[in-house]
C-alpha positions in Angstrom: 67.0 95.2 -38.0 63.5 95.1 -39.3 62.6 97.5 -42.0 60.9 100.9 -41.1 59.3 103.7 -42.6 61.9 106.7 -42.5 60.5 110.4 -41.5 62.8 112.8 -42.3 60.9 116.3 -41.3 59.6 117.0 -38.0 59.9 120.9 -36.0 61.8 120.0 -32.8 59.3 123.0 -31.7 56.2 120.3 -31.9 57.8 117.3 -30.7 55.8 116.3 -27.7 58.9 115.1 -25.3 60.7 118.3 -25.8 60.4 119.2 -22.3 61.6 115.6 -20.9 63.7 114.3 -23.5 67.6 114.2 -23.8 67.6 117.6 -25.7 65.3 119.5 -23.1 68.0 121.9 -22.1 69.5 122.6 -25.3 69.7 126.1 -26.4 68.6 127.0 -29.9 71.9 126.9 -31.0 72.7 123.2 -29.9 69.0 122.2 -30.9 70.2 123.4 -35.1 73.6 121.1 -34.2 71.5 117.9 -33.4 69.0 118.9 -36.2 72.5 117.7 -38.3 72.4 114.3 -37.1 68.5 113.3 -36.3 65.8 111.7 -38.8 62.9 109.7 -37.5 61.5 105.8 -37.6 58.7 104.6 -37.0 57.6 100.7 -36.2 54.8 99.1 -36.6 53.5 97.1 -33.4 55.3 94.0 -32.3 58.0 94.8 -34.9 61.6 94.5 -33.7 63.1 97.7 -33.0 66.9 96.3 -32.3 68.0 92.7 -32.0 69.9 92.3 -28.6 74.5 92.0 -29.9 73.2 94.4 -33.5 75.9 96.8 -34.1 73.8 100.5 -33.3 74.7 102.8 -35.8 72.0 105.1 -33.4 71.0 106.6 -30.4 66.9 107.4 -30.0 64.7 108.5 -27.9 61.0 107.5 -28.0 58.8 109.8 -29.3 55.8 108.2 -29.0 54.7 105.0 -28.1 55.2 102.2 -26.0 58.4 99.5 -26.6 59.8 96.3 -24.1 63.5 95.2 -23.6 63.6 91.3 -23.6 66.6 89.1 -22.5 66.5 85.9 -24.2 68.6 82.7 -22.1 70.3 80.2 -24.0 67.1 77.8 -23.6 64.9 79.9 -25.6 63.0 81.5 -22.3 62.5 85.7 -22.5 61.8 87.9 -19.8 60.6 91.3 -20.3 63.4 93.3 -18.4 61.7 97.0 -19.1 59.6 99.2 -20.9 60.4 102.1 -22.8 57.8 105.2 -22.7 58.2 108.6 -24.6 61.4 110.3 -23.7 62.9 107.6 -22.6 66.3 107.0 -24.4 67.7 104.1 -26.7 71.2 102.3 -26.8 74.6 103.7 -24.8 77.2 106.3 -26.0 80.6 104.9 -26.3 78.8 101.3 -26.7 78.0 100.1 -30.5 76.0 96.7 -29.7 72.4 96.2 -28.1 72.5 94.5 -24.8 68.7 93.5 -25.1 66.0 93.4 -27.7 63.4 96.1 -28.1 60.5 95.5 -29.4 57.4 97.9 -30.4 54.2 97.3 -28.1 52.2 100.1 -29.6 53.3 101.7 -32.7 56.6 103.5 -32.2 58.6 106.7 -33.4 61.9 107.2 -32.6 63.8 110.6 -32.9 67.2 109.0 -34.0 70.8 110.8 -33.8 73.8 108.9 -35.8 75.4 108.0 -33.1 79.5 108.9 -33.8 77.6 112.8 -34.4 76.1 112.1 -31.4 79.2 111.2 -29.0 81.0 113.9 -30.5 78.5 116.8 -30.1 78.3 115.4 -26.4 81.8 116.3 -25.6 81.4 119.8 -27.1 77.6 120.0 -25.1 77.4 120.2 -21.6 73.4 120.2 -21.6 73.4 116.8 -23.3 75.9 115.2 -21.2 74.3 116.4 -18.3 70.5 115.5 -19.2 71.6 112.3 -20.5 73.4 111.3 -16.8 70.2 112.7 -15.2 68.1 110.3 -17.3 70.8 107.1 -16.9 70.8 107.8 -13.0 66.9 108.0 -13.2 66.6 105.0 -15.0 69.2 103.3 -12.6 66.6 104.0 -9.7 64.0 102.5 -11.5 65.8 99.4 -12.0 66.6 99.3 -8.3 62.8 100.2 -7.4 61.9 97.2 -9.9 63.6 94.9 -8.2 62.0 95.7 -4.8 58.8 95.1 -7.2 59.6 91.9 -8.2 61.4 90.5 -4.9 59.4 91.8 -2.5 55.8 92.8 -3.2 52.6 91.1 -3.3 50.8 90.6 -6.8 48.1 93.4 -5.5 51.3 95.4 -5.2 52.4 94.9 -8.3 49.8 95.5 -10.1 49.4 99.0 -8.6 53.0 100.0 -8.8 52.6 99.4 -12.9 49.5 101.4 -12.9 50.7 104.3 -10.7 54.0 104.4 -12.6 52.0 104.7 -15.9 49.7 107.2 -14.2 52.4 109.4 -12.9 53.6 109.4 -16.6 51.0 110.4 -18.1 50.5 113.3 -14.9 53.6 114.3 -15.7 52.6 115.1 -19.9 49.2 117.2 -18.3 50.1 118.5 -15.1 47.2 120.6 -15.0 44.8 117.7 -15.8 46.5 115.7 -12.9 44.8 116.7 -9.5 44.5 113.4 -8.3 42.4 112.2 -11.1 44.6 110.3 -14.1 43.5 108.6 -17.1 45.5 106.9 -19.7 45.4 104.6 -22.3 47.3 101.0 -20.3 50.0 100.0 -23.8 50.5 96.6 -22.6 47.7 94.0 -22.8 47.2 91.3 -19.4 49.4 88.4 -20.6 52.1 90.7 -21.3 52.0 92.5 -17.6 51.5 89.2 -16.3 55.1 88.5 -18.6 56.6 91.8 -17.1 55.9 91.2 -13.5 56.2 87.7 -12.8 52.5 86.3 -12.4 50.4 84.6 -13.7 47.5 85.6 -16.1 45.3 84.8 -13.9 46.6 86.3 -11.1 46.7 90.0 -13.3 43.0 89.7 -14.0 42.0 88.8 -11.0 43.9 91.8 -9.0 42.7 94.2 -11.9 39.1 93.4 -11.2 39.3 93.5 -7.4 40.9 97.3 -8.0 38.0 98.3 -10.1 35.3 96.8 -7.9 37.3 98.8 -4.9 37.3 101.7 -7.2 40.7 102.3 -7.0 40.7 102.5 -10.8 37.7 102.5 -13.3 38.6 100.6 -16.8 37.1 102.3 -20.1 36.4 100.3 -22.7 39.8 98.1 -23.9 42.9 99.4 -22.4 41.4 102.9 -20.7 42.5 103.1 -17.2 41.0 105.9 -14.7 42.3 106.7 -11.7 39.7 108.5 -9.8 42.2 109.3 -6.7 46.1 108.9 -7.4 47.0 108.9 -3.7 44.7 106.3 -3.1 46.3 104.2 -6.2 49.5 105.0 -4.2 48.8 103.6 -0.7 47.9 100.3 -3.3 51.8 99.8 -3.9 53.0 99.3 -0.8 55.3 102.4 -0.7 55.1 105.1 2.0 54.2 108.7 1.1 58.7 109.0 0.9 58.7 106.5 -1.9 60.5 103.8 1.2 58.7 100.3 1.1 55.7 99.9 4.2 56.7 97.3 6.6 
C-alpha cells in the first residue's frame, strides 16, 4: 500500500457523511464503540489507495473525495469497474484481500475501522449490519443499472446517466439547494469518463458540448457542471420517470 498521511482526531459530530455513511444509525453509545477502532488516511491524487489480492487489515468509508476501482487482465489492459463517492464504503467484512484496485481521483480521506474490531462490533450491532446490507444491496443495483449503461445505451445516454448520477449526489448533500437546479464540481477529467464508459475521447467531448449548447448543463470554468433543470438532465438518460429503460 502507498504511504499516507495518518489523521487521528476528527468529531464524528462534523463528519460530512454522517447522515449516509455506514454509522448513520448508530446510537451515541455504538458511535463511542467504533470511536475504538477508527483513525483517518488521507491520499494524495492518483495515489494507490489498495492494490487489488493486498491483505486489508481495514474497512473505510470515503469521507471525502472521489476514488476508481480498476480490474487489470493478465495482458496489462484496466478497465475502470466503479467509482467511489463520499459514504460509499471500502473492502468486505469476513473478506481480508482486495478484489480490485482503488485508486484516488481527487484527494481522498478515508474514515478507517480495523477491520477484526469491526466484524466483531457488527455481530453485537444491529444498526451496522443493517446499514451496511442496505448500502451492499444499493450498490448491487448500481452495478446492475451500470450494465444496462454500458450494454445498452447510446453515448448521449451515457454521458447523461454519469452526470445525473453525480448530480443526484450532490442533491442528496443539499437537499434544499436541489429544486431542479444542481451544480457540482465533475471529479473525473474527459479521458477518464471516456475510460469509465466505454468511448472514445472524442466521442465524450463531443456529447458534452452538444449538452451545453442544448442547455441541458452549463460548464463553469474546469470541471464545474450546472444543471439548470434536473428532470430535463433525466429524460437525457434514457430512463423513464420509474427509473425502467425507454423503449
Amino acid at each position: 500500500m502507498s504511504t499516507q498521511e495518518l489523521v487521528f482526531s476528527k468529531d464524528c459530530s462534523d463528519c460530512p457523511i454522517r447522515h449516509r455513511a455506514v454509522c448513520s444509525r448508530c446510537e451515541p453509545d455504538e458511535l463511542l464503540r467504533l470511536e475504538e477502532i477508527k483513525y483517518y488516511r488521507s491520499y494524495e491524487a492518483g495515489q494507490t489507495l489498495v492494490w487489488s489480492g493486498d491483505r486489508m487489515d481495514f474497512v473505510a468509508s470515503v469521507v471525502s473525495g472521489v476514488a476508481k476501482l480498476t480490474q487489470t487482465m493478465e495482458d496489462g489492459r484496466t478497465q475502470m469497474v466503479g467509482l467511489l463517492l463520499p459514504s460509499d464504503f471500502v473492502g468486505r467484512p469476513g473478506r481480508d484481500r482486495a478484489s480490485y484496485d482503488v485508486t484516488a481521483v481527487t484527494p481522498v480521506l478515508m474514515c478507517c475501522f480495523r477491520r477484526k474490531p469491526f466484524e466483531d462490533l457488527m455481530e453485537r450491532t444491529p444498526h451496522i449490519a443493517t446499514r451496511l446490507l442496505e448500502m451492499t444491496l444499493d450498490e448491487l443495483d448500481a452495478a446492475r443499472e451500470w450494465m444496462l449503461l454500458l450494454g445498452r445505451k447510446t453515448a448521449r445516454e451515457k454521458i447523461a446517466s454519469l452526470l445525473a448520477i453525480m448530480a443526484r449526489r450532490e442533491a442528496s448533500e443539499r437537499p434544499a439547494r436541489a429544486r431542479g437546479r444542481v451544480a457540482f464540481e465533475l471529479p473525473l477529467t474527459r479521458e477518464a469518463m471516456a475510460d469509465y464508459l466505454g468511448l472514445t475521447l472524442e466521442t465524450v467531448s463531443r456529447q458534452v458540448s452538444s449538452l451545453k449548447s442544448e442547455g441541458v448543463i452549463e460548464l463553469e470554468g474546469k470541471r464545474g457542471i450546472m444543471v439548470p433543470d434536473f428532470a430535463r438532465l433525466l429524460e437525457e438518460t434514457g430512463d423513464d420517470t420509474d427509473g425502467g429503460h425507454l423503449i
